[in-house]
TIRO-506866 format. One record per residue (C-alpha): x, y, z; residue in one letter. Coordinates in steps of 0.2 Angstrom, whole numbers, padded with zeros to 4 digits, always signed. Each point is the difference from the previous one (the first is absolute). Layout:
BEGIN
XYZA ...
//
This chain:
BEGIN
-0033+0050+0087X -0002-0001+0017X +0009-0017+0003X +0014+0004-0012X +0013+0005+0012X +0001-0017+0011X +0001-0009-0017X +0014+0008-0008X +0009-0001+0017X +0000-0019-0005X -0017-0004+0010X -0006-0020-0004X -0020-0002-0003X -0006-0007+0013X -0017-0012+0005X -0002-0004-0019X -0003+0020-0004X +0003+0004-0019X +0011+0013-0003X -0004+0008-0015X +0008+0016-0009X -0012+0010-0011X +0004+0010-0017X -0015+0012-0006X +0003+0020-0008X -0018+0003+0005X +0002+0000+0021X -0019-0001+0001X +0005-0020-0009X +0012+0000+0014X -0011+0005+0015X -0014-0010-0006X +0011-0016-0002X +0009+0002+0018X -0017+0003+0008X -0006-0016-0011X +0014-0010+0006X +0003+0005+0018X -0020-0004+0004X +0008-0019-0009X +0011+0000+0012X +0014+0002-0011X +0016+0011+0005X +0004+0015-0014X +0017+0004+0005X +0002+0013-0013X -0008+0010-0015X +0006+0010-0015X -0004+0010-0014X +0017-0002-0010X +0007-0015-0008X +0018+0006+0003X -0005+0003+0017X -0009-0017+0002X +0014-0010-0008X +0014+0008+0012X -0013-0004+0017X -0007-0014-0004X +0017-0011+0000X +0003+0008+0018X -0018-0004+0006X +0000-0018-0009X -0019+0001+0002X -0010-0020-0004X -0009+0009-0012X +0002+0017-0010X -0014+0006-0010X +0006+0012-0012X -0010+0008-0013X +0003-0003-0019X +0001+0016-0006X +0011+0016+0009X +0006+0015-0005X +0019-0002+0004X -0002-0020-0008X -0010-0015+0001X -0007-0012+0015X +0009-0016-0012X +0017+0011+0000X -0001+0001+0019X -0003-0019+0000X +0016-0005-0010X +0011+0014+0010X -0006-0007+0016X +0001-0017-0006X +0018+0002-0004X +0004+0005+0019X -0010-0013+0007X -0011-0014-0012X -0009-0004+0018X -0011+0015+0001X -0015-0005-0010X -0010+0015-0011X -0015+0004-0005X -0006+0011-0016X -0015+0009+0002X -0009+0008-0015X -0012+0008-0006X +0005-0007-0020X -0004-0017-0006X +0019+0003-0010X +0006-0017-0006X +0015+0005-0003X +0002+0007+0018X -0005-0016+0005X +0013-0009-0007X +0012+0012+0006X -0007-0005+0019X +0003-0018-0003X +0020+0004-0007X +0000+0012+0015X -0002-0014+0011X -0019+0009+0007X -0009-0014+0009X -0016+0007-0009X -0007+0015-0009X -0018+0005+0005X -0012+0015-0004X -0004+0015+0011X -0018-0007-0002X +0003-0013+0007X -0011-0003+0019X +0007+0003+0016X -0003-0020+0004X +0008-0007-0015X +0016+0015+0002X +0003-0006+0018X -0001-0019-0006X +0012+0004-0014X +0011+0007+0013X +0001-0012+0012X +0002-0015-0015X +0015+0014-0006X +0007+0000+0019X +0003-0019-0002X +0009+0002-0014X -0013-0008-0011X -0005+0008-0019X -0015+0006-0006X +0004-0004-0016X -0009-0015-0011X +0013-0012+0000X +0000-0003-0018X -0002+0019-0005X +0018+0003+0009X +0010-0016-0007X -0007+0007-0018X +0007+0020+0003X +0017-0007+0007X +0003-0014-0014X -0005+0011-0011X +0014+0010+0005X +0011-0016+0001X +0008-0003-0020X +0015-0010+0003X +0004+0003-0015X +0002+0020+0001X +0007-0001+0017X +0017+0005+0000X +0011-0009+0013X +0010+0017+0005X -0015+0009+0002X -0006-0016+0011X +0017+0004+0011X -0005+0016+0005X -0008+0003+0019X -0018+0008+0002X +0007+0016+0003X +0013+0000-0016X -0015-0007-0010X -0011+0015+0005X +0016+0014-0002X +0001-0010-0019X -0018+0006-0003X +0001+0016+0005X +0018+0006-0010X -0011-0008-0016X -0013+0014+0006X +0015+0012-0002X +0000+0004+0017X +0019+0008+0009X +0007-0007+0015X -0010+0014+0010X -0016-0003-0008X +0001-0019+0004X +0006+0003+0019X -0014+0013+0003X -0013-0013-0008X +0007-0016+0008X +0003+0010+0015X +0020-0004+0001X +0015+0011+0001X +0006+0007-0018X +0018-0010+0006X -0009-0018+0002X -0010+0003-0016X +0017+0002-0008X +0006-0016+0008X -0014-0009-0009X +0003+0005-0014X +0017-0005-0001X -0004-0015+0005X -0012-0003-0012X +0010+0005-0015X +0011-0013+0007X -0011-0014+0001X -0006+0006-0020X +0017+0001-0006X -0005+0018-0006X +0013+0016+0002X -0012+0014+0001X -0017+0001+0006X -0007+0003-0017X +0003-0015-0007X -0011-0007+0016X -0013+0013-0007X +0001-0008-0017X -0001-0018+0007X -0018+0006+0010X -0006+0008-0013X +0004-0017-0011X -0007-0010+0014X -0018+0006+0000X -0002+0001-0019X +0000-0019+0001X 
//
């Protein structure tokens, strides 16, 4: 943590140093990974425990590299992912697992993740991963990824409003299906209960629905399929 205050004051890497932003609960993980990565010659320019925490700083940090563990208690390393990704797609993230889930995996691919590794993985490979993840490369078989996200592309099912809507109202959409309130949206996407409203208006606009039940329905309809 101990370089986190010139990067949030907006400090550029410099000499090739890779910045990278660290997401563990267990702060033995953390300390072990910073003292892993620092030997590298890596820069850790912050570390949490929180994925609210971690999706607030790490924006402000923009780290080359986060590594941000799969499984929290306040939420999940692919959640962080999408939030930070929908501040700033340039930041690339990593997953770290202990669970060979592949359903998480697919998740880190929609996520935008440039990979998903296990906690077993060596300290050799980890740092490779990390410096292919710092050039914006994915770790990901080629062909595995284009299979998850055209198996998610039925251009038959896709509705051309839904289509219109931005990343942010897309996500807002997902979560009043969940039956989530104004409040509970804002504290989960980590926005004011005023511009979560604001969403949502626009949304229901870009639907052509009234209330935001019948946005409800329409998600609900939309995953049966």
């Amino acid at each position: 943590m101990n370089a986190s205050t010139a990067s949030e004051q907006g400090a550029e890497p410099s000499d090739g140093v890779i910045r990278v932003f660290i997401l563990d609960d267990h702060e033995l993980v953390r300390r072990g990974l910073q003292d892993l990565l620092e030997t590298e010659g890596f820069s850790v320019v912050g570390m949490s425990g929180s994925a609210a925490e971690a999706a607030r700083r790490i924006p402000a940090l923009r780290p080359d590299v986060a590594i941000l563990d799969a499984r929290l208690p306040d939420g999940t390393g692919i959640e962080v992912c999408r939030d930070v990704h929908s501040v700033d797609e340039t930041i690339n993230c990593l997953i770290l697992t202990s669970y060979d889930d592949e359903q998480a995996l697919r998740g880190a691919v929609l996520a935008g993740a440039s990979g998903y590794v296990l906690k077993e993985i060596g300290g050799t490979d980890l740092v490779g991963a990390l410096r292919r993840a710092a050039k914006g490369e994915s770790l990901f078989d080629a062909e595995l990824k284009t299979r998850i996200v055209q198996g998610l592309a039925e251009p038959e099912h896709v509705d051309p409003r839904v289509a219109s809507l931005t990343r942010q109202e897309r996500r807002v959409l997902e979560l009043v299906g969940e039956g989530l309130t104004n409040r509970q949206i804002g504290e989960r996407m980590l926005l004011a209960e005023k511009t979560v409203k604001n969403y949502v208006s626009s949304l229901l606009a870009k639907l052509g629905f009234e209330r935001r039940t019948q946005a409800a329905v329409h998600v609900a309809q939309h995953h049966e399929h």
